[in-house]
N, C-alpha and C positions, 0 to 999 in steps of 0.2 A: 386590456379594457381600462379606461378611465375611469377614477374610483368617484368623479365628481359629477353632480346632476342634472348641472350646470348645460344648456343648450349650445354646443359647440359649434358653430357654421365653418366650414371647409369652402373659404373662397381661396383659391390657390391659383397665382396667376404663373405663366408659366414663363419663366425669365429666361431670354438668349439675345440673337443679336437684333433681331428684330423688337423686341423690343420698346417703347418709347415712353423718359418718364417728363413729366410736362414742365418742371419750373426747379429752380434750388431749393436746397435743402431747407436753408432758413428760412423760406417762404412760405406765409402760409397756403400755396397755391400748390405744394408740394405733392407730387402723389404718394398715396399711401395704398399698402395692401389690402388694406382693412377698412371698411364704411359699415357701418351698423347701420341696419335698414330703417331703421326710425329711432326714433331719443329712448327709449322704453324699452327695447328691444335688449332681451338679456345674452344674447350671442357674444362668447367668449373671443378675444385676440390670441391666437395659438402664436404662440412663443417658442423659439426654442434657444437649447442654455448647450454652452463650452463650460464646462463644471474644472474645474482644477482638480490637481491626479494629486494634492495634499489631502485629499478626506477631510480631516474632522478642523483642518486649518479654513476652509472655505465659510468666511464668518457670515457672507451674504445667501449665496441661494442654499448653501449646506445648516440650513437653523432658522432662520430669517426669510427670506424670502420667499422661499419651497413652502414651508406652510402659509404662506400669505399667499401665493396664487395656486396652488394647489392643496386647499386646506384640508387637514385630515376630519372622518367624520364626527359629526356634533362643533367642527367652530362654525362660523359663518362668514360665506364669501365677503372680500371687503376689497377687491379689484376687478378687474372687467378682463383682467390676463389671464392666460394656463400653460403651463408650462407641457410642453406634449412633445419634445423631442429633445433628446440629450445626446451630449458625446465628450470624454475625457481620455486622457491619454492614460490614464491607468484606468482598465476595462472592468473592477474592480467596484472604482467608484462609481462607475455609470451603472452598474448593474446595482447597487445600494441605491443609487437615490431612483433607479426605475422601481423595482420595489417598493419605495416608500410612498413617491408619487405617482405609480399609474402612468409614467409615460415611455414612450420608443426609445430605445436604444440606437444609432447610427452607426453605420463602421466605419466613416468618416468625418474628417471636421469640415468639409464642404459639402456633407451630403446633405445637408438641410437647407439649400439655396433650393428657391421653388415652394418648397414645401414647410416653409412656415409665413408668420407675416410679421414678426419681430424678432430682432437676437440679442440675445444677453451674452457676453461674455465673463465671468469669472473666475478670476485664479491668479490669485498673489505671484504664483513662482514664474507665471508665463508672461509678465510683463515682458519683457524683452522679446518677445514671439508675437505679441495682439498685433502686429501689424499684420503678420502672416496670415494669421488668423482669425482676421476681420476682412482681409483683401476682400473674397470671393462676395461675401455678403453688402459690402460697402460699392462694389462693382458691379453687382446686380442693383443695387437700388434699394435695400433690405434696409429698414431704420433700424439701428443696433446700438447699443447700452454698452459699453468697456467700463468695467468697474475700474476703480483709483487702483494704483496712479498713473495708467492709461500708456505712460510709455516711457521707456529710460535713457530715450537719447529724442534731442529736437528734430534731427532729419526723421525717427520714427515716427514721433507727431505729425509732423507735416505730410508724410508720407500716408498716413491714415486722412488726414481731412481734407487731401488734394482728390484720393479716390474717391471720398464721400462728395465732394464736390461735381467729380467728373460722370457719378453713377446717378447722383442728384437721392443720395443715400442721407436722411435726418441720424445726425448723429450728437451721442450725449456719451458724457465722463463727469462722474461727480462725486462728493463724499453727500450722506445723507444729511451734515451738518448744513450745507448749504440752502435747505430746505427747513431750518426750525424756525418755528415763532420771531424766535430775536433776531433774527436774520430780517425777516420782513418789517420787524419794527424799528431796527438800524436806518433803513433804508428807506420807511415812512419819514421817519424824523429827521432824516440827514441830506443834504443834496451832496453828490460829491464835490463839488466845489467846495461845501462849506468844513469841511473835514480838515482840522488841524494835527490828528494825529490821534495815536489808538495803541491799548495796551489789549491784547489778549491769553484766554490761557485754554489750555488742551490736556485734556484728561488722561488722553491714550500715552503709551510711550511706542517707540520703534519706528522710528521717521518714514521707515521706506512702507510699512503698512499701515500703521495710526497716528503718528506723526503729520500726515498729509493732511487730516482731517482740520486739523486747527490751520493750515497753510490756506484751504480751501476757504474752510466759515472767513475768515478774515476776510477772503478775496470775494466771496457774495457779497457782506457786507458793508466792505468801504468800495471795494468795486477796486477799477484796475488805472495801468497808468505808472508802474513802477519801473525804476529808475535803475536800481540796484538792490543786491540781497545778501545777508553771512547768516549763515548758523554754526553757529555756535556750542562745542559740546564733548565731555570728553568721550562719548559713548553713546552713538545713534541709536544701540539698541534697547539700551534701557535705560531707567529712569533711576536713581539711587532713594531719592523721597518726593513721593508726585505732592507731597504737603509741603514742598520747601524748593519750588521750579527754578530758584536763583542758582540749584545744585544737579537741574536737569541742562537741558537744552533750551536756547535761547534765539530764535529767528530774526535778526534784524532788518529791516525793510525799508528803502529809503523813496519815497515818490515824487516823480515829476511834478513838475508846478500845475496845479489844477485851479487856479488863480487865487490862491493868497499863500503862492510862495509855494517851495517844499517843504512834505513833512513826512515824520520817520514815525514805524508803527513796532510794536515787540510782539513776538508770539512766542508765549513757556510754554515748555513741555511739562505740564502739571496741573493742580488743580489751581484756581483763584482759593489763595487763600482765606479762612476767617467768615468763612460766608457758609458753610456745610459741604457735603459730599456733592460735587457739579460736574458734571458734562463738559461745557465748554461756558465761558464768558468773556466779556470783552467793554472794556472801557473806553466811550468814542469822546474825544476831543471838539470841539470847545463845548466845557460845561461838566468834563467829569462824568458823563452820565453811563451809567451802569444798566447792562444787560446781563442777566445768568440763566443757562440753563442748568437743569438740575437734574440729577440722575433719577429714576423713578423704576415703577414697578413694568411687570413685563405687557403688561395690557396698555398703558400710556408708552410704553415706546413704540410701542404696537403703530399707538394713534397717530403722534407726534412727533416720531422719528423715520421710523421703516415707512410707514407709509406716504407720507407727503413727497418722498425722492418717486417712489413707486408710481402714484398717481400721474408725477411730471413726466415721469416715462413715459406710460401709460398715451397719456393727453400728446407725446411725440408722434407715439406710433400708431396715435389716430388721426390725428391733423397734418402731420409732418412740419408743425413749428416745432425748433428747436430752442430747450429753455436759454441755453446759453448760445453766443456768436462762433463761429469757425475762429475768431480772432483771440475771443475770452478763454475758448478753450486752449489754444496756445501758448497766451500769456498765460494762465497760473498753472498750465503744464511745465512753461517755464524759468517760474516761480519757485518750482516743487524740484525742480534739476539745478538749477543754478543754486539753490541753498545748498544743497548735499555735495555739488563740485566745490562749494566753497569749503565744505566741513573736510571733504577725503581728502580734497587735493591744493589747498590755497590757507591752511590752518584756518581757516572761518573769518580770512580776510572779506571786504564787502566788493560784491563784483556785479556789472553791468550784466544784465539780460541780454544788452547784445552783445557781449563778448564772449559770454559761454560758447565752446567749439561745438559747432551744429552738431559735431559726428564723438563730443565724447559722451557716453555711455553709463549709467550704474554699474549693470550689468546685473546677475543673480545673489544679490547679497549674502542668504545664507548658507549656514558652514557645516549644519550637522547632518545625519543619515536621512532622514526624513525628507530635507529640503533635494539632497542628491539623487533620491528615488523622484521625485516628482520634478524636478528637471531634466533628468537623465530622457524620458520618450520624446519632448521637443528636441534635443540634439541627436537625436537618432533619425528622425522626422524630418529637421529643419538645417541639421547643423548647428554647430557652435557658434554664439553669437559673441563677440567679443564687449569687454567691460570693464571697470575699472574692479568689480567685485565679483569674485568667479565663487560657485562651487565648488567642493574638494574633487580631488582626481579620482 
C-alpha cells in the first residue's frame, strides 16, 4: 500500500505490436502515457525506477529523489511523479527502498513495460548495461530518464536514441547542474555566436561520476559545437585539493567557429577559488563576467538544484518535448567520452569528437568489493561487457 495521499490515476495503456505512437520524440506532438484530466487535477505520473544494486552509493533516487516523489510523512509533495514500481539487481536494495517508499517490487527489469507511464534509470555501476536496460522501455515508447553519464561507448549512445527514435520514446540524460540559475542566466545574456571563451570550475571530483557534472553545466551553458577535447590529470579519481583545481583535473575544450573564430573553454576539477564554498562556476568571455553557484543548505538544493532537473523530467513525461535534442544528447555524451579516452589512453593529448572509436568503451571503472558486488548480477544477466577499465576478477 502507498504511504502517500496523493490521488493516483492508473491510466495504463497496454503496449505490443499493435500498437501506434503518433509523432517523434522531440516533438511536442509526441504521445505520452500520461494527460491529466484538467490543469488542477492532482492525479500523480506513476514512475517506475532501475535503482542500482550499489545501495547507499545511488546519490539520486537512494536520498534525493525517493523523498522528493515519494515524500515521507509531514514533508510536502513538490512533484506531480511517484515512484510505485522498482527493480535492482541486488534484490536487497529493491526490498529497502520498497520499504521506505511504499512501492512494488518486480522480478524483472522489463517487467514494468505497460505498467507504468515513466522510467528512471539509475545506477553508476550499470552504465555500460543502460542500453540493455533501457531497450524494452525506449521500444515500447515509455519516456525514460538515464541518469549521467548515460553511456560508456558512442555506438551505446546511439544505440539508445536510435531505439528512442524508432519507438518514438521522449528521452533525457542530464546532470542536475544543467538546470541551475546560472545556467539560465549564461544563456539569457549570451548568444552562442557571441561567446569568445569560458573558464569553469566543478566542485565534485571522480570524472566517471561527478566529474561529468561540470563537463555537462559548461555544455548547457555555452551550448555545443565542439571541435575537440583533453583532460587532463594525474588521477580521475580524486582530487588532491578541490581549493587549488591547477592540482586537480583540468578539461580542455576547443570549439568550432560559431562566427568570430574559434575559441577554447577550461573546466577544473575544483572549486573557483577565493570566492567561498561553491557548487560550480563559470567565467563566460567577452567581458569576464562571472556566475557562481554556491553550495547551500539542504532545503535550497531541495529548491534549486534537485528540483528543477525533476520538474524538466517531469514536463517530458507529460508533453513528450524533450529538454535537450537526440543530437545534444550525443554531442556532450561525446564530450564526457572523448575527454576520459584522452586521459586513459592518448596522455591528455587534445582529440576530435570525430575520431573517438565509435566502439571504445570506459567500461566499469571501479576496483574495490563493493563496486564488484554491484556489477557482478549485470554480467551474470547480460554478460561481460568489454572496456578499457574492468572490475577485479
Amino acid at each position: 500500500m502507498l504511504e502517500n495521499t496523493n490521488t493516483s490515476r492508473r491510466r495504463f495503456i497496454k503496449i505490443g505490436s499493435s500498437m501506434v505512437i503518433a509523432s517523434a520524440a522531440s516533438s511536442s506532438g509526441a504521445e505520452v502515457l500520461f494527460k491529466r484530466r484538467s490543469q488542477v487535477s492532482r492525479e500523480l505520473l506513476e514512475v517506475g525506477l532501475i535503482l542500482g544494486a550499489g545501495g547507499s552509493t545511488n546519490w539520486g533516487s537512494g536520498g534525493i529523489w525517493d523523498r522528493l516523489l515519494n515524500p515521507p510523512p509531514g514533508f510536502p509533495r513538490r512533484t506531480g511523479m511517484l515512484f510505485t514500481k522498482v527493480w535492482s539487481a541486488d534484490p536487497q536494495v529493491a526490498e529497502r527502498f520498497s520499504k521506505r517508499c511504499g512501492v512494488e517490487i518486480v522480478k524483472n527489469f522489463d517487467s514494468m513495460v505497460g505498467n507504468v507511464q515513466g522510467m528512471f534509470l539509475d545506477d553508476h555501476y550499470s552504465v555500460a548495461y543502460n542500453y540493455k536496460l533501457a531497450q524494452p522501455y525506449l521500444e515500447a515508447g515509455i519516456p525514460t530518464y538515464i541518469n549521467r553519464p548515460y553511456a560508456d561507448s558512442m555506438v551505446k549512445a546511439r544505440d539508445m536514441v536510435n531505439r528512442a527514435k524508432k519507438g518514438d520514446a521522449p528521452l533525457m540524460t542530464a546532470s542536475d547542474w544543467e538546470f541551475l540559475k546560472e545556467v539560465h542566466i549564461v544563456k539569457s545574456r549570451f548568444k552562442p555566436s557571441d561567446i569568445t571563451g569560458y573558464e569553469a570550475w566543478n566542485s565534485s571530483n571522480d570524472y566517471y561520476s561527478h566529474g561529468i557534472h561540470g563537463l555537462w553545466f559548461a555544455f548547457a551553458a555555452v551550448g555545443g559545437g565542439i571541435h575537440s577535447i583533453a583532460f587532463k590529470s594525474k588521477d580521475w579519481r580524486t582530487c588532491v585539493n578541490p581549493y587549488d583545481p591547477e592540482k586537480c583535473g583540468v578539461t580542455h575544450v576547443l570549439y568550432k567557429d560559431r562566427g568570430k573564430g574559434q575559441f577554447t573553454g577550461k573546466i577544473y576539477e575544483g572549486q573557483m577559488p577565493g570566492v567561498g564554498i561553491n557548487n560550480c562556476a563559470i567565467i563566460v568571455q567577452p567581458g569576464n563576467q562571472t556566475f557562481i553557484n554556491y553550495w547551500a543548505d539542504d532545503w535550497a538544493r531541495d529548491e534549486f538544484e534537485w528540483l528543477p532537473m525533476l520538474h524538466q523530467i517531469q514536463r517530458m513525461f507529460e508533453t513528450g518535448e524533450m529538454p535537450q535534442t537526440h543530437d545534444e544528447i550525443l554531442e556532450k555524451t561525446a564530450m564526457f567520452i572523448t575527454a576520459f579516452y584522452s586521459h586513459l589512453e592518448k596522455k591528455g593529448e587534445m582529440i576530435p569528437l570525430d575520431a573517438l572509436p565509435e566502439d571504445w568503451a570506459i567500461g566499469s571503472p571501479y576496483k574495490d568489493k563493493n563496486s564488484k558486488a554491484a556489477i557482478d548480477p549485470y554480467i551474470k544477466l547480460f554478460g561481460k561487457e568489454k572496456g578499457f577499465l574492468q572490475p577485479p576478477a
